[in-house]
BATIMI-993852 format. One record per residue (C-alpha): x, y, z; residue number from 1; residue in one letter. Coordinates in steps of 0.05 Angstrom, whole numbers. Example, Ala and Ser with C-alpha at 12.3 -4.5 7.8 and 13.67 -1.06 7.14 Angstrom:
BATIMI-993852
KERO        u        v        w     k   r
KERO      246      -90      156     1   A
KERO      273      -21      143     2   S
***
This chain:
BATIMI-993852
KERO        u        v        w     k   r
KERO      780     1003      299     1   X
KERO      843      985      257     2   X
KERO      840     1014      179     3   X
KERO      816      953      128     4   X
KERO      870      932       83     5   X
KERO      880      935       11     6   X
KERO      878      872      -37     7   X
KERO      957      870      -33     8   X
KERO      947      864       56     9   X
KERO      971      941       68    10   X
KERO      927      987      111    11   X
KERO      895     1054       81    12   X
KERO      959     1092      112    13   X
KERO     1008     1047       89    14   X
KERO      986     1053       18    15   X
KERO      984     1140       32    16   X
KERO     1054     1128       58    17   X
KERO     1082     1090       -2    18   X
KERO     1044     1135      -53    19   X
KERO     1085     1198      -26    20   X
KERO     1150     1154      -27    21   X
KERO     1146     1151      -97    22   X
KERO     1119     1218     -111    23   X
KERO     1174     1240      -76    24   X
KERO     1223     1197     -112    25   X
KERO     1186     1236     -178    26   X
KERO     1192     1297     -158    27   X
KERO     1275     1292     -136    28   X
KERO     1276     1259     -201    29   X
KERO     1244     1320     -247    30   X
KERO     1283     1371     -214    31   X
KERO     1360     1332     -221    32   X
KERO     1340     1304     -298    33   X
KERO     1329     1380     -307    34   X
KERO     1391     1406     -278    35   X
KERO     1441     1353     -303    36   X
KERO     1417     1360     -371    37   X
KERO     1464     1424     -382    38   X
KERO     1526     1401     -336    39   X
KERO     1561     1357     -383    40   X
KERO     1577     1431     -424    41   X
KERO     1605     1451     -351    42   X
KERO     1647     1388     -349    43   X
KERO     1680     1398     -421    44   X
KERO     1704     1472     -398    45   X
KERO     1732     1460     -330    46   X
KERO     1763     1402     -370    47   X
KERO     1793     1451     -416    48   X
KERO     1811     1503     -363    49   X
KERO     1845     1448     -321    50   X
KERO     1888     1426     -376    51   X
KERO     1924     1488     -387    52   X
KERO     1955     1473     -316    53   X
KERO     1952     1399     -311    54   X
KERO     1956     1377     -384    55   X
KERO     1914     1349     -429    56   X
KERO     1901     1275     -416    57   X
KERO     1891     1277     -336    58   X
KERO     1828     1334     -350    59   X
KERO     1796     1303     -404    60   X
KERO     1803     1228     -377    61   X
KERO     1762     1261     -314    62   X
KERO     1716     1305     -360    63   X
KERO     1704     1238     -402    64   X
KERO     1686     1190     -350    65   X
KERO     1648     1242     -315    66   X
KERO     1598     1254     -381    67   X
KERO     1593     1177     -383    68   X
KERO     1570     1171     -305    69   X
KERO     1519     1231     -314    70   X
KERO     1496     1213     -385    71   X
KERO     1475     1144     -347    72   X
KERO     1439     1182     -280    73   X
KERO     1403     1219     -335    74   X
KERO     1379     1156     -367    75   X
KERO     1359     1122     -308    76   X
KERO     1315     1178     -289    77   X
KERO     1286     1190     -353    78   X
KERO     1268     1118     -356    79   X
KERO     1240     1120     -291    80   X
KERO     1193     1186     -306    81   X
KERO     1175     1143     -358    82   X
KERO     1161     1071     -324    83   X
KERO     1090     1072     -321    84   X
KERO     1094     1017     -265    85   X
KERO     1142     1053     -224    86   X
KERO     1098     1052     -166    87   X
KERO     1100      983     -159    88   X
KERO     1180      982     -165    89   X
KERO     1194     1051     -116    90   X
KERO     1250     1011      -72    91   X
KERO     1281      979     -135    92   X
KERO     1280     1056     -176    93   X
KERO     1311     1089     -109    94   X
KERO     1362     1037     -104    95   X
KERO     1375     1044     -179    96   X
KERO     1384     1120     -184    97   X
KERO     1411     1133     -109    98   X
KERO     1474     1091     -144    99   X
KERO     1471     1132     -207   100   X
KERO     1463     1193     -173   101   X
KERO     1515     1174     -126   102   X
KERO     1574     1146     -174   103   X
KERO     1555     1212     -214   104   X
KERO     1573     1258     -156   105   X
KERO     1632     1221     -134   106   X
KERO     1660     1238     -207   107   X
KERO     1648     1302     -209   108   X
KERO     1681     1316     -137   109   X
KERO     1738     1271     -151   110   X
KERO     1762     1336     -193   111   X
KERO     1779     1369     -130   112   X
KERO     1826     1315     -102   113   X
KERO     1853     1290     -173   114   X
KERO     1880     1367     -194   115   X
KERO     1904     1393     -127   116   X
KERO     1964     1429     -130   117   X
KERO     2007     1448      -65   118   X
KERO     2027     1520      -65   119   X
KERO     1975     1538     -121   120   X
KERO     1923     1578      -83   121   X
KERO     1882     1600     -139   122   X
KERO     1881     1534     -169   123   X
KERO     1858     1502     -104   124   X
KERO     1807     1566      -85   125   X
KERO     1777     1539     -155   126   X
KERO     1775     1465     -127   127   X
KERO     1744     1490      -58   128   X
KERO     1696     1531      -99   129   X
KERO     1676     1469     -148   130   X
KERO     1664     1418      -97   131   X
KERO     1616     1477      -54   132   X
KERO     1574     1492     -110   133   X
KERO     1566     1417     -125   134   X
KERO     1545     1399      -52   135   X
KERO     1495     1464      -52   136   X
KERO     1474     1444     -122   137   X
KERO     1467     1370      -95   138   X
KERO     1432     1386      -41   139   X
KERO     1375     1440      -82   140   X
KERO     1364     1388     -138   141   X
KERO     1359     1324     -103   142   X
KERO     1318     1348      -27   143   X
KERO     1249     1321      -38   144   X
KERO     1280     1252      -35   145   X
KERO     1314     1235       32   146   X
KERO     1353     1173       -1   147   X
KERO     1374     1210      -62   148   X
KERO     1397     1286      -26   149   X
KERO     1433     1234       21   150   X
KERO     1469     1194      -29   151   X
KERO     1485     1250      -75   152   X
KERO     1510     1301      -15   153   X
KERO     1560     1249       17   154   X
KERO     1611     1250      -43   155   X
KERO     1616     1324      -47   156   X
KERO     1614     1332       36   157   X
KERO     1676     1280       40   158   X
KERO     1716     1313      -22   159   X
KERO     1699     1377       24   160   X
KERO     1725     1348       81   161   X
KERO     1784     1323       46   162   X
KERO     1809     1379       16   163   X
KERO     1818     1418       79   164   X
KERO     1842     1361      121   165   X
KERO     1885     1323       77   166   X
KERO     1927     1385       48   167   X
KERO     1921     1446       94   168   X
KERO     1977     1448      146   169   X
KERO     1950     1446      222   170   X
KERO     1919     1485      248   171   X
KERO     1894     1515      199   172   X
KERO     1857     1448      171   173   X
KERO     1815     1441      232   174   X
KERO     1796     1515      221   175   X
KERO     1784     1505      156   176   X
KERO     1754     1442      169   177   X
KERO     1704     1466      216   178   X
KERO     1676     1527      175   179   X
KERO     1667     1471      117   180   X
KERO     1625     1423      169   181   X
KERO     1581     1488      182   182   X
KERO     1576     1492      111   183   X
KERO     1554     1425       99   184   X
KERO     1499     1430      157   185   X
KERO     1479     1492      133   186   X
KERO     1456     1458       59   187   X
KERO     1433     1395      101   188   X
KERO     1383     1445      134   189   X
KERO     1371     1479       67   190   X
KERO     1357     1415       49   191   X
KERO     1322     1397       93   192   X
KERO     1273     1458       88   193   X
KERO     1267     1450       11   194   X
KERO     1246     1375       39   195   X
KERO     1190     1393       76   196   X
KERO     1157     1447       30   197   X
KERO     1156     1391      -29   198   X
KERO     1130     1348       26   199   X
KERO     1075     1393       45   200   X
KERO     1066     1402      -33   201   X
KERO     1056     1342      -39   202   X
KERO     1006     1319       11   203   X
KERO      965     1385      -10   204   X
KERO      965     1351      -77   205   X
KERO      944     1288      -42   206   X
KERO      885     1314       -9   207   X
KERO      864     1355      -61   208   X
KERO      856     1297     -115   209   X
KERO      823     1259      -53   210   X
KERO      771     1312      -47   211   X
KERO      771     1317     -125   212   X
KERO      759     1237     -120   213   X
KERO      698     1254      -60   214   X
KERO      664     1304      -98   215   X
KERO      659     1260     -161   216   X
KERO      629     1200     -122   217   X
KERO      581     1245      -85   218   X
KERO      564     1279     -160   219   X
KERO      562     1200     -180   220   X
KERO      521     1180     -113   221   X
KERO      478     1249     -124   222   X
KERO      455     1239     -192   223   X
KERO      435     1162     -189   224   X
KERO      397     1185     -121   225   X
KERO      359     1241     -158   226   X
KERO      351     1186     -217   227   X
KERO      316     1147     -163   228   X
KERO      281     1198     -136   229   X
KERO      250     1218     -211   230   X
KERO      235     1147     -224   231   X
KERO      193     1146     -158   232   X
KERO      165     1202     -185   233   X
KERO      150     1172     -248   234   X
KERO      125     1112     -211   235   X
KERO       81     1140     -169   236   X
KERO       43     1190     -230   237   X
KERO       41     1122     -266   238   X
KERO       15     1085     -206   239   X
KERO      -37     1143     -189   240   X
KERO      -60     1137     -270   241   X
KERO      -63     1061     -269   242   X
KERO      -95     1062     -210   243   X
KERO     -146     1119     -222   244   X
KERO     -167     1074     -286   245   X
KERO     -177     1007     -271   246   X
KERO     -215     1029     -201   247   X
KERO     -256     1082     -240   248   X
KERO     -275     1025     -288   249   X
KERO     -305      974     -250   250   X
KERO     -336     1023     -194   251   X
KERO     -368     1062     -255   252   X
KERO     -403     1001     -278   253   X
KERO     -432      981     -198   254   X
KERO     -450     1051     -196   255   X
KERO     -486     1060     -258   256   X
KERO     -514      987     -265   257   X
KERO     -536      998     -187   258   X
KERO     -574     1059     -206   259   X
KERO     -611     1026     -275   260   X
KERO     -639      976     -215   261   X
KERO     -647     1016     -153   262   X
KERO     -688     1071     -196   263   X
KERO     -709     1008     -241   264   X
KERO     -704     1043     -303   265   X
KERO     -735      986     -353   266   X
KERO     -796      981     -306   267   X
KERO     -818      929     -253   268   X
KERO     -826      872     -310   269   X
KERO     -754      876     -331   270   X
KERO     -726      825     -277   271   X
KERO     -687      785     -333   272   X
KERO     -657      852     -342   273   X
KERO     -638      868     -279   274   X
KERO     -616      799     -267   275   X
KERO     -562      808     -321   276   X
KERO     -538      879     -292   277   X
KERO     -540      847     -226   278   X
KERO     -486      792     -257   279   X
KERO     -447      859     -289   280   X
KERO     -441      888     -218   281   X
KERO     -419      821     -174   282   X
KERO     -367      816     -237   283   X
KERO     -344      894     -224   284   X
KERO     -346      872     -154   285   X
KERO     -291      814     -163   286   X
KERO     -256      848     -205   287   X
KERO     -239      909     -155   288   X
KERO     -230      864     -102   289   X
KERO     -180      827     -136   290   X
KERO     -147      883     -169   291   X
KERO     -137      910      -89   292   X
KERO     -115      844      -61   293   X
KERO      -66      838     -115   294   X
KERO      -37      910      -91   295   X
KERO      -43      897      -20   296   X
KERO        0      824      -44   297   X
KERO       51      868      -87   298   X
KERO       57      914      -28   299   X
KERO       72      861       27   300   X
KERO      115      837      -12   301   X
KERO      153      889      -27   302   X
KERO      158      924       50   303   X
KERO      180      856       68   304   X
KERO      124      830      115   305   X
KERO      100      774       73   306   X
KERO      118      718      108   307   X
KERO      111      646       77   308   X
KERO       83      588      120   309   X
KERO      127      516      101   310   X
KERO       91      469       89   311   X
KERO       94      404       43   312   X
KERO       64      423      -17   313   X
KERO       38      365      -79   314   X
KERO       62      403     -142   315   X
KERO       16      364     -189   316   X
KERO      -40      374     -137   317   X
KERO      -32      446     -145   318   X
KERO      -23      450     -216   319   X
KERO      -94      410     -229   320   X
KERO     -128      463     -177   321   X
KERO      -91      521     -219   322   X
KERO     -128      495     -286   323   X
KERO     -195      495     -254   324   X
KERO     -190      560     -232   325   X
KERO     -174      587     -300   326   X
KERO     -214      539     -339   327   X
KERO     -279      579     -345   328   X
KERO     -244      637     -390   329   X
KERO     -205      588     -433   330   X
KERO     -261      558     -449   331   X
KERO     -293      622     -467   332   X
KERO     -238      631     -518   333   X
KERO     -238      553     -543   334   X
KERO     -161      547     -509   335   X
KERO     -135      483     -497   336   X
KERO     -104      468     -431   337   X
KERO      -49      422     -423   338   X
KERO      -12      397     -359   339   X
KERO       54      369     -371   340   X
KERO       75      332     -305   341   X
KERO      114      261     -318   342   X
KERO      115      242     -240   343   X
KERO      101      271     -171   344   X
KERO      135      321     -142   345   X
KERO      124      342      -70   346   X
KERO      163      421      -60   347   X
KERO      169      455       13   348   X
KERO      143      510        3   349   X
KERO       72      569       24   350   X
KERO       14      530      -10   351   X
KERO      -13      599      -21   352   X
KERO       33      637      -49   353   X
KERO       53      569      -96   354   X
KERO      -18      570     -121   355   X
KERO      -16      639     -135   356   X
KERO       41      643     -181   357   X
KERO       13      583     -224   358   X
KERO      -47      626     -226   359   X
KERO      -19      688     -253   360   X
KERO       17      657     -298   361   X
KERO      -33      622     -321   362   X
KERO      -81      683     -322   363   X
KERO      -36      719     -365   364   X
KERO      -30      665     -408   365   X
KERO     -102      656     -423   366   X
KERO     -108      732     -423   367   X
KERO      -61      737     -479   368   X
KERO      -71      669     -516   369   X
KERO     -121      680     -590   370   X
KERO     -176      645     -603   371   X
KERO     -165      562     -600   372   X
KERO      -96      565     -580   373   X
KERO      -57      521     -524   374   X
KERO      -33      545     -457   375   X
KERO       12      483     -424   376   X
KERO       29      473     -355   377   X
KERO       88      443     -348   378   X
KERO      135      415     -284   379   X
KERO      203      395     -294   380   X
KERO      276      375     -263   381   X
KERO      308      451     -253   382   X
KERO      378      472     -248   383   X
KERO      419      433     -194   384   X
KERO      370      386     -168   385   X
KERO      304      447     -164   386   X
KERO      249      449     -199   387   X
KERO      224      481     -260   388   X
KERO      147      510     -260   389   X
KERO      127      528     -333   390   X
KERO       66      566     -371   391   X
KERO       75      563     -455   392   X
KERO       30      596     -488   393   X
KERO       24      600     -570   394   X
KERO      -12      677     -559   395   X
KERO       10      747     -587   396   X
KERO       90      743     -551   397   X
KERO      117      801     -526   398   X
KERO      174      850     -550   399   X
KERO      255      834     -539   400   X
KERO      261      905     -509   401   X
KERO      205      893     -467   402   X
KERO      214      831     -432   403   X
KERO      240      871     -369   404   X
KERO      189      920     -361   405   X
KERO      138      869     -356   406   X
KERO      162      845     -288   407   X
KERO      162      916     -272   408   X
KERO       97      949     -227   409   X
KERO       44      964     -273   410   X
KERO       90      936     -335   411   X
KERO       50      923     -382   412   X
KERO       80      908     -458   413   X
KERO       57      942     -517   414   X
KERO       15      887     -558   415   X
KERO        4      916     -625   416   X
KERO       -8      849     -655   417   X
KERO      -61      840     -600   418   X
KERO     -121      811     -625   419   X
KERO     -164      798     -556   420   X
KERO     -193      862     -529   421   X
KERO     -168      842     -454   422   X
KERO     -110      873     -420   423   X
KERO      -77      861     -343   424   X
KERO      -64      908     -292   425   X
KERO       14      892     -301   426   X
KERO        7      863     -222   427   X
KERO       16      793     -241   428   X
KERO       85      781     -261   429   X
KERO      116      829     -207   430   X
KERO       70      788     -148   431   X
KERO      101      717     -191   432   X
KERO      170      750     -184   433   X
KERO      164      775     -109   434   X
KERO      135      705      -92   435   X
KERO      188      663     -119   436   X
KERO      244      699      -96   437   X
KERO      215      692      -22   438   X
KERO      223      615      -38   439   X
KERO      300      638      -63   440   X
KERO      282      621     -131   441   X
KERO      293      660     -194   442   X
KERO      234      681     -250   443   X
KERO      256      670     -325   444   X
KERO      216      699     -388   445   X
KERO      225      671     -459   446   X
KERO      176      711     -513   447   X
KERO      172      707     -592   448   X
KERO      128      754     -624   449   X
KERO       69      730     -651   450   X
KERO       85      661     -627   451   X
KERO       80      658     -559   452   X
KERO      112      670     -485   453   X
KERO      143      626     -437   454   X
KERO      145      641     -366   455   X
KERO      187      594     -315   456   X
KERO      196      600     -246   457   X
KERO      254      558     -217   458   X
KERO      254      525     -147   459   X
KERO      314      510     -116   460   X
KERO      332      440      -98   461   X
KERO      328      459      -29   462   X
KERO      252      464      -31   463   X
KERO      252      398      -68   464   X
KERO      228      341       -6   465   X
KERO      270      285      -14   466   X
KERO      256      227      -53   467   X
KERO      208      269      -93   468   X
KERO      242      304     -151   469   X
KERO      219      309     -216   470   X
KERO      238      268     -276   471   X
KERO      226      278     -342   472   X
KERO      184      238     -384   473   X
KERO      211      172     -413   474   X
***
């Protein structure tokens, strides 16, 4: 299976590979802006020592333009340490200071073949010892970057090279030259080793902020899993106390209303009695049955095995059949029930599950709507070519901060302004929600406090059968 690339096209390695390019190009960088720092002092005194035998301006010219070269290598690297984009420019910085680095050494060794003198041997033991020390200095400071040891090695090995070959007499030169080649392949190896441990450094340093990186997503990944895990904690203590409650509550009134008949408590005369606790107990009845058939909906829905049947579904046909359903307790409560649909609208869509959500939201509506208020119905063109299925109310509204919970399981918002005595299971919404999203549409909630709640559920136009949209009204 080949590694997935990065946004810029590079594979996983790729981007490991360039990312220890330029820490190595950081690292060589550190350890020679470190080092060179001091050597202009070391120029200005071999300038003065070599103009006791060589005169003044030859020395300091050298000394002069060698200070220039390595006050600009030490610029270039301190302006690279300091790039904070230098990762994205590593091949134009290791050109840029492989030059520097390179013009700098060249300077420095040029002392050897600029103040040669034949017959001098302690002034050319000096020069031999100079250009040495440079190449093993070269060599230590610059390893952990191939490109840079390279370029800043090859000026001193050639001055090296020089020296012996150019001005000993034969054969001594290709002695001397030898011995100087060993030399120069025994810092290349020193080099080399030096190369490998920052290397190794490196990649330790690699893995470890890689495992650093793990451990902090797993801590991240751990604590939103044991968040999860608490909240289905919470969920289910809140479930178990909902639950316990509004089963206790209707199965306390069969039993005890069941019991006032069976052991007929009010005597065998009291039949108008009975009657009535007979009406209390089919009520309880209803109730529990369809507090459990909205759980068993809720659950369906949420394991994923509800399953809508397609069919071709009269919007204002529904809505009519939704208001009937509901209009027994808005009448109870004076409410005045309004359908707002300007022309026909035929959705594709479960029948069932569409008649549900206009009755839950119409439910909650009533439910929540004081005494002689309105509750409107309303269809309407949605976003892109859908359709829009509304329920205003003018009722008690619901809190800003709590407009999310109530699409929640068992949501059910604080009214403190409440002035009807009846209160939901806080199953409706979240059975609206799952419903309409199995049609791919989206559930919208707009509340004021005190003046009333609107609940929309959008269609998309995809459901919409064509030549059927709605329009609005004229």
């Amino acid at each position: 299976m080949n590694p997935v690339p990065d946004a810029d096209g590079r594979s996983p390695a790729a981007e490991q590979a360039a990312d220890l390019d330029v820490r190595r190009l950081e690292t060589a960088a550190r350890y020679l802006h470190t080092n060179l720092l001091p050597l202009p002092l070391i120029v200005v005194g071999l300038a003065l020592l070599l103009a006791q035998s060589h005169g003044a301006p030859g020395p300091i010219a050298w000394g002069l333009t060698t200070v220039v070269t390595w006050s600009v290598t030490i610029a270039t690297l301190y302006n690279f340490l300091h790039d904070e984009r230098r990762a994205e420019r590593t091949v134009r910085w290791t050109i840029a200071i492989c030059v520097a680095v390179f013009v700098s050494s060249a300077a420095f060794a040029s002392v050897s073949a600029l103040f040669w003198i034949d017959g001098d041997r302690l002034n050319n033991v000096l020069l031999y010892v100079l250009v040495a020390a440079g190449l093993a200095g070269a060599g230590a400071q610059s390893a952990p970057s191939l490109p840079v040891v390279v370029t800043n090695m090859t000026p001193y090995a050639l001055v090296f090279l020089y020296l012996s070959l150019g001005h000993e007499a034969y054969p001594a030169n290709v002695g001397f030259a030898f011995l100087q080649l060993c030399y120069i392949v025994l810092v290349a190896l020193t080099a080399k080793a030096v190369w490998q441990l920052a290397d190794e450094m490196l990649r330790l340093r690699n893995d470890k902020r890689d495992l650093i990186d793990k451990l902090r997503r797993s801590l991240v990944d751990t604590t939103a899993a044991q968040w999860k895990a608490e909240a289905a904690n919470r969920a289910k203590s809140e479930f178990l106390a909902n639950m316990s409650h509004e089963l206790r509550t209707p199965l306390n009134a069969v039993l005890g209303f069941s019991e006032i008949i069976r052991d007929r408590t009010f005597g065998d005369a009291a039949l108008d009695r009975y009657a009535e606790y007979g009406e209390h107990i089919h009520f309880s009845g209803r109730h529990l049955l369809g507090l459990i058939g909205d759980i068993l909906d809720l659950s369906k829905i949420e394991a994923g095995k509800r399953e809508i049947e397609e069919t071709n579904v009269d919007l204002v046909a529904q809505a009519k059949d939704a208001l009937c359903f509901v209009e027994p307790q808005a009448a109870r409560k004076e409410l005045d029930l309004r359908l707002d649909a300007p022309s026909p609208a035929t959705v594709r869509a479960d029948e069932r599950a569409l008649r549900q959500i206009m009755v839950n939201l119409l439910s909650n509506a009533v439910k929540f709507t004081q005494q002689g208020g309105t509750v409107t119905l309303r269809l309407s063109p949605g976003v892109g070519g859908g359709v829009a299925i509304a329920v205003a109310d003018t009722g008690i509204g619901i809190k800003p901060e709590e407009l999310g919970k109530v699409l929640e399981r068992f949501g059910q918002a604080r009214h403190d302004i409440a002035t009807t005595q009846e209160s939901g299971t806080g199953l409706g919404l979240p059975i609206v929600k799952g419903l309409t999203e199995l049609h791919g549409g989206t559930v919208m909630i707009e509340s004021t406090l005190g003046k009333g709640t609107t609940v929309t559920v959008e269609l998309p136009a995809s459901r919409v059968v064509p030549g059927s949209a709605v329009t609005d009204a004229a």
